[in-house]
N, C-alpha and C positions, 0 to 999 in steps of 0.2 A: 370567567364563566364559560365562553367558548373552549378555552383548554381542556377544562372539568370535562366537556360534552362529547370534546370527540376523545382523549383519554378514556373516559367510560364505555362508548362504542366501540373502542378499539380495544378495549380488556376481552370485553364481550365476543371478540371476535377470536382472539385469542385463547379465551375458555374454551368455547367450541372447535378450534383447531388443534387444539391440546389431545383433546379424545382421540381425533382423525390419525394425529403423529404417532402418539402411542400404541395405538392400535398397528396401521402400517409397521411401527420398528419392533412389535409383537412380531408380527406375521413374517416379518423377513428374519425375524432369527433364528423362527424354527424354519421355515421352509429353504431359504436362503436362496443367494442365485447365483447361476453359471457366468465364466468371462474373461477373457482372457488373462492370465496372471504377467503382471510386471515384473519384466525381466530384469532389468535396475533395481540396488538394493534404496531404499531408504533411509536417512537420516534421521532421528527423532529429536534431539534438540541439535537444530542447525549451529548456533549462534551464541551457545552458552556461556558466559563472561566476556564475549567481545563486544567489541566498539566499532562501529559502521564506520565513522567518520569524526574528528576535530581539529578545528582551527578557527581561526579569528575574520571576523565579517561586520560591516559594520550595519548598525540596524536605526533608524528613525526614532527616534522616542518621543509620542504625542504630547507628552503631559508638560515639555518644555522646549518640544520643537527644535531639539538637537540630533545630531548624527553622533552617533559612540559607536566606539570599534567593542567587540562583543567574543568573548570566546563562546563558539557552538559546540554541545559535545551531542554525536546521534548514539544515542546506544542498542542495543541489539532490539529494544523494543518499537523500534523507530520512531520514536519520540525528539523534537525538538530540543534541547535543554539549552539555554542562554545563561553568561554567568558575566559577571562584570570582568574579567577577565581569565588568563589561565590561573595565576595563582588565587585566586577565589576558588575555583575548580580543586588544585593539590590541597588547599588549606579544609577541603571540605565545608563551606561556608555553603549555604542555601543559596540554589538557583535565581536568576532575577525571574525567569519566564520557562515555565512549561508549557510548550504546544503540543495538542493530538491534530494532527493536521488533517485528519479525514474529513471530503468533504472541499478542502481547498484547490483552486487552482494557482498554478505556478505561472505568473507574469514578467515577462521581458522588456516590457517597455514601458514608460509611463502614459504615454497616449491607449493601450491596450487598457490599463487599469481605468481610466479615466471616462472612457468611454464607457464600463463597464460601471461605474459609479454613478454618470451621468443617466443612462438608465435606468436605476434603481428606485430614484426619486423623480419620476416625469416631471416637465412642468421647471426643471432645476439647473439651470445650465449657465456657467459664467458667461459672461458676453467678453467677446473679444479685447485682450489686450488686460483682464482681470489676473489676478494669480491664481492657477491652479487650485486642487489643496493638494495637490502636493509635487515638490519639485526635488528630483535628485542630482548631488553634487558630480556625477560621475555619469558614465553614458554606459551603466551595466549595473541597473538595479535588477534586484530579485524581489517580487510581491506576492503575498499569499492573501487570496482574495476569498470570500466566502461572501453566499447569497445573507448570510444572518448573523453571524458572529463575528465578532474584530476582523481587523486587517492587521496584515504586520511588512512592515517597510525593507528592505536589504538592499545595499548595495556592497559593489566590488569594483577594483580600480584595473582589473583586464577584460578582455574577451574571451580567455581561457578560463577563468577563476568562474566566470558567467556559468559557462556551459558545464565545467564540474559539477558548482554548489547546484544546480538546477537539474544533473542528474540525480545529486544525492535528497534534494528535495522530492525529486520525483517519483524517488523509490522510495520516502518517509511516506507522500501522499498513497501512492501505491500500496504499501501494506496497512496504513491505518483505515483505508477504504473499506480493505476486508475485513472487515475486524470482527463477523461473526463467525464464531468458530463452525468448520465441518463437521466438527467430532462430536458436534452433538448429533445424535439422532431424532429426537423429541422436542427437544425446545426449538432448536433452528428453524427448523421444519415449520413448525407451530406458527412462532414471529413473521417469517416470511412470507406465507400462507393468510395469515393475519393482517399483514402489511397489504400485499395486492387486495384482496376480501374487501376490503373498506373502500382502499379509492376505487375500486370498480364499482362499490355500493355508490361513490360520488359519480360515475360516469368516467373517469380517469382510468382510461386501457391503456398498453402503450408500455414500453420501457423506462425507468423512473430514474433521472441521474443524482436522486440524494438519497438511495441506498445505499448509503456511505457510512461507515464506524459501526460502533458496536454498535447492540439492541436500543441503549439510550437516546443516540444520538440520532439515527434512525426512526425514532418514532419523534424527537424532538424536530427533527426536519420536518415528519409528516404534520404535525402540530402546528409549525411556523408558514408550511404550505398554505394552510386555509386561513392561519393570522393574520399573516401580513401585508395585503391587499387594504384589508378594513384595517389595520393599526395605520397603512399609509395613508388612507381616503381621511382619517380620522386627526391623527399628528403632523402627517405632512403641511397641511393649510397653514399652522399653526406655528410654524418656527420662523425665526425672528433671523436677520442680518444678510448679510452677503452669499452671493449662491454657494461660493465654497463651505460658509461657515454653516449655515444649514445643511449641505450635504456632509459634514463631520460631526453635525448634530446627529442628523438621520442616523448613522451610521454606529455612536454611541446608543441610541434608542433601541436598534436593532437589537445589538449583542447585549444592553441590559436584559430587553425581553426574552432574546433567546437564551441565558442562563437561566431568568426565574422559569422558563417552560425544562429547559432540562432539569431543574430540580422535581418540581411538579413529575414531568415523565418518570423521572426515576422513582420514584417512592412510589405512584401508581404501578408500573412495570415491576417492580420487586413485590411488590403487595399481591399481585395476581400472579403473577409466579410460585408466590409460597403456597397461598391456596389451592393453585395447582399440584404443584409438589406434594402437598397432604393430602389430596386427593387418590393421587398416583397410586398408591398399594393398593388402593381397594379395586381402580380401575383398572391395572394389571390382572390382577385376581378373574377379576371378571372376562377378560379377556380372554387369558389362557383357559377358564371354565368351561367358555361357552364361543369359541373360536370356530368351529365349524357351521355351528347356528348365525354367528355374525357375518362369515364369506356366507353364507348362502341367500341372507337376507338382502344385505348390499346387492348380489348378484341377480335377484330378481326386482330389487331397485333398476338397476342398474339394465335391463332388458327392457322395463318399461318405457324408460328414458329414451334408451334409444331406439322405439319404436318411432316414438315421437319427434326425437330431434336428429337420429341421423340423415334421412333422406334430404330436409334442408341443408344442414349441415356438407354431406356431399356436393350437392347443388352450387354451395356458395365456394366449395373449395376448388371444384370443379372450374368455376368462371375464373374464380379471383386469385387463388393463392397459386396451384398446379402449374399454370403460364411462367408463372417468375420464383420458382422453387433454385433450377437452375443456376438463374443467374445472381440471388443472390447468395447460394453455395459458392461460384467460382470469385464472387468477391468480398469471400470469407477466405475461402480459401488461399487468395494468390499470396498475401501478404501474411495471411498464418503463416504460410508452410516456408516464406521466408525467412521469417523472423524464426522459426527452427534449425532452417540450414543455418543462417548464422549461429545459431548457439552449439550446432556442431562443429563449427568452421572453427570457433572462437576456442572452444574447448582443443581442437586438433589441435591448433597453432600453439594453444598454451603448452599443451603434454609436449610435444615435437620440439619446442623451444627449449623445455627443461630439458629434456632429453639430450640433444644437443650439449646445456651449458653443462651438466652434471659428466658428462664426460672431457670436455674440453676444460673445464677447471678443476675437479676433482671431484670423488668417490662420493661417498654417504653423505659426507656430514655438508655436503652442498646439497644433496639430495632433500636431507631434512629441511635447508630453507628453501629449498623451494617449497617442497609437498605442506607447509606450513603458509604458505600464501595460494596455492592452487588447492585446499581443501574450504576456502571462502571466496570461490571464483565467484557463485552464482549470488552473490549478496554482496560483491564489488560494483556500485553506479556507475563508474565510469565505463569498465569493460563491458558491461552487458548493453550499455545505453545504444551499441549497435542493433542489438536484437530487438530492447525496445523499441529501435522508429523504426523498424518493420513495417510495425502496424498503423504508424498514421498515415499509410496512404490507403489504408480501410476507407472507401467511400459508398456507399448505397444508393448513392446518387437518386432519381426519381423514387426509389423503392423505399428511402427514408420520410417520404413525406406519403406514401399509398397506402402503406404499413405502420403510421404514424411510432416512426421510431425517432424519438425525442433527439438524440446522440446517439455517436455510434461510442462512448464511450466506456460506457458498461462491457464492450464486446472485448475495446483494446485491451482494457485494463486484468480482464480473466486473461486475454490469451498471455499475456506479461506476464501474470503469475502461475502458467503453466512454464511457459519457457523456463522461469526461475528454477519449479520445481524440478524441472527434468534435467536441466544443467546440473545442481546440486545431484540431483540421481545417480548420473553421470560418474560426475568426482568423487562420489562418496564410493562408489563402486569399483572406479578403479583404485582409489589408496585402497580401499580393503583387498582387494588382491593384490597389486603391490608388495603391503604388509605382509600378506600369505607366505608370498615366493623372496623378500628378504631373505630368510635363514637359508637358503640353500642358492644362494649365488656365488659367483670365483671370479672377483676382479671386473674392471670395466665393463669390458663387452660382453657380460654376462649380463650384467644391469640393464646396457643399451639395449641388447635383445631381447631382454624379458618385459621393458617398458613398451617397446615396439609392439609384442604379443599381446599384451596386455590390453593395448589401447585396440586396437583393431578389433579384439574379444567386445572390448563396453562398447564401442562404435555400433557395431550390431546389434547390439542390446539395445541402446537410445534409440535406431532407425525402428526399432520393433514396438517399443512405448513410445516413440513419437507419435506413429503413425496411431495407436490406438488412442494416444491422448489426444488427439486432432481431430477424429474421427467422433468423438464423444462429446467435442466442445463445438462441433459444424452442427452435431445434433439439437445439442442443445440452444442451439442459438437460434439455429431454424424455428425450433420450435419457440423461443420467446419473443422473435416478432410475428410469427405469424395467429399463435393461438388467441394472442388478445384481441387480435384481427378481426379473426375469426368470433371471439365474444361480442365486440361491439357490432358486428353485422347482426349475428342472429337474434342480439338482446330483444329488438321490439316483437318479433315470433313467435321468440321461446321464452323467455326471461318472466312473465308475468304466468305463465300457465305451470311454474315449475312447484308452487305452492298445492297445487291439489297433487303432488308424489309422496307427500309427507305422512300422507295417513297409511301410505305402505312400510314406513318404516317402525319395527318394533317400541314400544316405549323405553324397555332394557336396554335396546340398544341405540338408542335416538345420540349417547356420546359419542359413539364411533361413526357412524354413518349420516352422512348430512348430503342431504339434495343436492344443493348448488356444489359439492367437490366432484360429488357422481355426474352431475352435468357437462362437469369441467373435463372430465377425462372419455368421457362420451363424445368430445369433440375433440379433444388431443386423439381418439383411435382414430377420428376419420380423417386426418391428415399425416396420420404418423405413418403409415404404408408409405406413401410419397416419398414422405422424407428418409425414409430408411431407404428405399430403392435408389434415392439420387446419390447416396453417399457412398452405398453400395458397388455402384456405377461406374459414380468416381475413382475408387479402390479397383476394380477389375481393369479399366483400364493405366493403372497406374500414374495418376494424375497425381504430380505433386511428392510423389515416393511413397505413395499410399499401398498398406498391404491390403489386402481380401482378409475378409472375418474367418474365413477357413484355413489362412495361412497359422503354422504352428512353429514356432521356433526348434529348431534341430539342433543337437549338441549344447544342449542350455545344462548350465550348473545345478547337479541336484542341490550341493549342500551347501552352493553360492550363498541363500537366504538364513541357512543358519549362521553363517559367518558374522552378518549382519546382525544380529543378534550379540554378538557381543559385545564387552564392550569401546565405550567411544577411543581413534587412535590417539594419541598424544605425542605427536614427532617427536618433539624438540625432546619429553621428558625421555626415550626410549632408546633415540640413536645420535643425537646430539654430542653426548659425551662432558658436558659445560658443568659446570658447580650451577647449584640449586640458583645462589644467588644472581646469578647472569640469567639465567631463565627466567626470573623474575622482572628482571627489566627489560629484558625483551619485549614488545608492545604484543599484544593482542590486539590488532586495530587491522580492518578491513585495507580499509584505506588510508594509507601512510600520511600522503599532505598533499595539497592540492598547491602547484606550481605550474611554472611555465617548461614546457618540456626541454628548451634550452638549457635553464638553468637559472634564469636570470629571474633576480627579487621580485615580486610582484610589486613591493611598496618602495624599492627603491633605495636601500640602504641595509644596510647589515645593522646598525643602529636602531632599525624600527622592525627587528625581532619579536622582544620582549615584553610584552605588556605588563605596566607596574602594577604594584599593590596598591589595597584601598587606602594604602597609611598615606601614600607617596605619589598621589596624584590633582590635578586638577586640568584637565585637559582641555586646548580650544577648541570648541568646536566648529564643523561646518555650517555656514548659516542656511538652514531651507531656502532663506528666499534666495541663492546665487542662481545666478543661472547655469544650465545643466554642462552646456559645453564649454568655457573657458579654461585652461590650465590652472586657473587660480584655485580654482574649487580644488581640483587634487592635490594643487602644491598643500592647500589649505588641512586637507586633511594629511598628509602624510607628516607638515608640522605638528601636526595634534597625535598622531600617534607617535612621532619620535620623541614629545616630551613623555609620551605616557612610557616609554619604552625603556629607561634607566630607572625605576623603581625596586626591582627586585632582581636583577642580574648584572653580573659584572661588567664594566663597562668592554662595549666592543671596541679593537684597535682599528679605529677611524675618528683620523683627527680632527675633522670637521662636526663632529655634533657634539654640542654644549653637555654640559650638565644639567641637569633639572632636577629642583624638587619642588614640592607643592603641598596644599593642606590636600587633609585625607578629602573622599567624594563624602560625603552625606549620604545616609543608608536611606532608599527608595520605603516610603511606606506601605506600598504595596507586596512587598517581599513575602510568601505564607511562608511564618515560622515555622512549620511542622514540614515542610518540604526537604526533603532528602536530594543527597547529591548522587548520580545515578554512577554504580560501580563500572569502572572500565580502568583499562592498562593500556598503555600505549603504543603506538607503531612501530616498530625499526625502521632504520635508514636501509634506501632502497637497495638495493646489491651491485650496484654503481655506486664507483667512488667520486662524490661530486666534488667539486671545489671546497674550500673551508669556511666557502660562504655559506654556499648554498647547503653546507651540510648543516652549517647552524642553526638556518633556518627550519631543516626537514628537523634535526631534534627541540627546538626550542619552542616551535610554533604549532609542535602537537602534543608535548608531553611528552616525548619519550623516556627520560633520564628519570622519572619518579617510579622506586623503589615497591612503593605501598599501593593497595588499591581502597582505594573510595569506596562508600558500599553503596547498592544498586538505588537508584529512583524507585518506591514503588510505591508511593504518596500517591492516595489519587484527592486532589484538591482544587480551588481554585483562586488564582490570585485575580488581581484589578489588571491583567494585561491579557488572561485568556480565558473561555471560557475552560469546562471542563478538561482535566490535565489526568486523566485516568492513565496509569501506565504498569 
């Protein structure tokens, strides 16, 4: 009944922002706006048939309180995919577990989770010397935690293997977060508009960190928001056993409820969509009919508003927000514009480095593998994860709690995904000249000095959309901790008197024009002057590598952006030279395999490469309850994967490990039939030649040697191990 309630006032909400969006992306098409053009070309589909990342991790499985070794494959959509091993994977058998991770955080310890659980359920706490609920065999679990929906358990048996898988997590959380598209104009706009509108109907100003996933998920969070208090006041009393076995109840309770409210969200949010949708033509219509009558009317809304509310509004910006504009720009600023020099640093080193090997080893066809691994620089975890910690030492210190800004997470996680975008900019930019200036080269150092020219041309270019994309996101940031600020001050003032403006508004046009947005932006002009002068400031005097809005790029490419336009490069097929069939096997995979940069096995044997097939296993497993630090535990597991390890490949020459067979596993009843194996090809071995250990490991333990590609995930379903699996 509660989900019904606030579902229904958040369609409601919804309806009415729908007209507002529509109207705005009316208005801006025909009048349009001025701004500086990006000098960087763009990439349109970054990531088309590649693989982020796969290899084997072992993950906790609740329903039997075992540890199993797991093949993970991420594929371009940044989706989780788990499979019972790699040959389940080539054989195209249905995944065990699809996660969308939006929404989750990534845990390194079991004390951080634990803490994190023990809060969740007040009141709930093991007393000293009880077990856990949960214990990892290894001292490098990975946990994906969520305020509503399942958990999911991982571990790994290095400190390297850690910090890899937990970048490549981090950049799965990272893009599943955003997951509502820019590219809309209308809807986006609409939902998000929608979203704030409500909880400030609740009194909730402020920054919100389960803005996370798509439209679904997002309003299923806002849902679970006001649920879940009264499902705990209500359930929690009521469950029965041991503090851990009630907090694993809780925990099932959770993510049951939060599935059936994403189901509910979903069929309400599609249902009010479409009605909108069918609405659309005639509200267009009207728009473009009567668009000059609609600005004019707003616009004399919009004066009365602010006869009334700007002079407070000043007032309060004047005391409260004006004093600490400054300071929290400069600590936005320090750590942005760092985490940019690194992604220029990172990017120089890379060019400079090929550059280098392409002449000291040889011509093109080393050219080609490189520029094949540097055109997915910017969607490599591991390389970029320098640029990522830029930004955790983003701190707002007193101004997070005066400004009630909840985390500063919302802030890191956009400026992450500018970095991203502008790297890719970057690389996209220079292979596409590259490309250009190929045909008309002679021999080495013709190459070296054209890559040289080259790089130093995009250089310029990135310093010129850095700086404007920096400058855009300081804006914008400003402006979202301070405006809600600024709401919850003037609410008691202004907030109740805004109902007698409504009779100025036409009844034609009552869908486009709505009081409380005209309010809203009546109080964003009387702090936006500020805020634009402080940024401005900043740019004059060069802070940070910042340009002036006045600066214009000299010597820019007229017909750089048509180039762009064509279409996407394809090295390997172009200049490679190889028969069809070697390009095939060649991996399409970001990230080749996650080791240790010596060389040396992570699991200890050349023998526990291979994970078997479902015919030809039964493996030990680790027991939960060991405790975390003995060697037993790992010896324990690395015996349970070298039995799993002689199933389905030949046996390795090391004399010391047995033969094994075993009956087949038992197929998991939670498996959705209708679930798809998600298309990807596999990595190449690095361009070091490693040992014939370690190289067997880089081909074995990621797939690289399979011919065929699997075809893509794009099931959106759910099984008993995640909620929603949209991909």
């Amino acid at each position: 009944e509660k989900t019904g309630k606030v579902l229904a006032e958040f369609c409601r909400c919804y309806k009415e922002q729908f007209g507002v969006a529509l109207f705005n992306s009316v208005r801006y098409e025909i009048e349009g706006t001025g701004g500086p053009q990006a000098q960087l070309l763009h990439r349109k589909v970054p990531l088309e048939d590649h693989v982020i990342y796969s290899g084997n991790i072992f993950q906790y499985i609740e329903e039997n309180k075992k540890w199993r070794n797991r093949f993970c494959v991420v594929p371009h959509n940044y989706g989780l995919v788990l499979y019972e091993n790699k040959l389940a994977y080539e054989r195209e058998l249905p995944p065990r577990v699809l996660v969308n991770s939006a929404g989750y955080k990534i845990l390194t310890s079991v004390e951080q989770y634990l803490e994190l659980v023990n809060n969740s359920l007040p009141g709930v706490t093991p007393k000293s010397g009880h077990s856990p609920i949960l214990k990892c065999p290894t001292d490098f679990p990975l946990i994906l935690w969520h305020p509503y929906a399942r958990h999911y358990y991982f571990c790994v048996m290095t400190g390297k293997e850690q910090d890899k898988w937990r970048a490549v997590f981090q950049d799965c959380v990272r893009h599943c977060n955003n997951g509502i598209s820019e590219d809309s104009k209308v809807e986006a706009p609409a939902f998000t508009d929608a979203i704030r509108m409500y909880r400030q109907s609740k009194e909730q100003y402020g920054t919100w960190d389960m803005l996370c996933g798509n439209e679904t998920q997002v309003l299923s969070n806002l849902v679970m928001e006001e649920l879940l208090p009264e499902l705990r006041s209500t359930i929690g009393p009521r469950l029965k056993g041991k503090a851990p076995e009630r907090q694993r109840t809780w925990i099932q309770v959770s993510d049951a409820v939060y599935r059936m409210v994403y189901e509910l969200a979903k069929a309400q949010y599609d249902a009010a969509v479409a009605r909108c949708e069918q609405e659309r033509p005639q509200l267009e219509s009207t728009i473009r009919t009567d668009m000059d009558q609609i600005i004019t009317s707003k616009e004399h809304l919009a004066s009365k508003i602010r006869a009334f509310v700007l002079p407070k509004a000043e007032v309060c910006v004047r005391n409260h927000v004006q004093p600490y504009i400054s300071s929290i720009l400069e600590a936005l600023m320090t750590p942005t514009s760092q985490g940019f020099a690194e992604v220029r640093e990172v990017f120089f080193k890379e060019v400079t480095d090929m550059n280098m090997n392409v002449v000291n080893e040889g011509g093109l066809e080393k050219l080609v593998e490189y520029m094949e691994k540097l055109s997915h620089l910017a969607f490599h975890p591991v390389k970029m994860q320098s640029c990522y910690e830029k930004m955790d030492q983003l701190k707002l210190e007193g101004l997070q709690q005066r400004f009630d800004v909840s985390s500063t997470s919302v802030f890191k996680q956009r400026a992450q995904i500018h970095m991203r975008q502008q790297m890719d900019d970057a690389v996209y930019t220079f292979e596409t000249l590259l490309h250009q200036e190929l045909g008309k080269l002679q021999g080495k150092d013709d190459l070296c000095k054209s890559i040289q020219r080259i790089l130093e041309r995009v250089l310029k270019k990135f310093d010129y959309d850095s700086s404007t994309v920096r400058k855009k996101f300081f804006r914008e940031a400003l402006l979202q901790i301070t405006i809600p600020f600024l709401l919850k001050k003037l609410a008691p003032t202004c907030k109740g008197e805004l109902a007698k403006f409504q009779e100025l508004i036409f009844e034609d046009f009552a869908s486009f024009i709505l009081v409380e947005n005209t309010y809203e932006e009546v109080v964003l002009q009387s702090v936006m002057k500020d805020i634009m002068q402080a940024v401005k400031e900043a740019a004059v005097q060069r802070k940070h590598n910042l340009y002036r809005d006045s600066m214009v790029m000299h010597n820019s490419d007229p017909n750089l952006h048509l180039l762009g336009e064509g279409p996407a490069i394809d090295w390997s097929e172009e200049y490679s030279g190889q028969p069809e069939a070697e390009r095939r096997r060649r991996a399409k995979q970001v990230v080749s395999v996650i080791q240790d940069d010596e060389g040396a096995l992570p699991y200890g044997a050349e023998a526990l490469l291979q994970p078997s097939s479902p015919e030809a296993q039964q493996p030990e497993e680790a027991q939960p309850g060991l405790p975390p630090s003995p060697g037993d535990a790992v010896k324990e597991i690395r015996e349970a994967l070298a039995q799993e390890s002689l199933g389905d490949a030949e046996p390795p020459s090391v004399s010391s490990v047995p033969q094994a067979t075993a009956a087949p596993a038992s197929p998991r009843a939670d498996v959705p039939a209708e679930a798809e194996v998600p298309h990807v090809t596999a990595a190449p071995p690095g361009a070091q030649s490693p040992s014939p250990a370690c190289h067997q490991h880089s081909d074995n333990e990621t797939g690289e040697h399979g011919e065929r590609s699997p075809p893509q995930a794009r099931a959106s379903t759910e099984s008993g191990e995640g909620v929603q699996t949209e991909f």
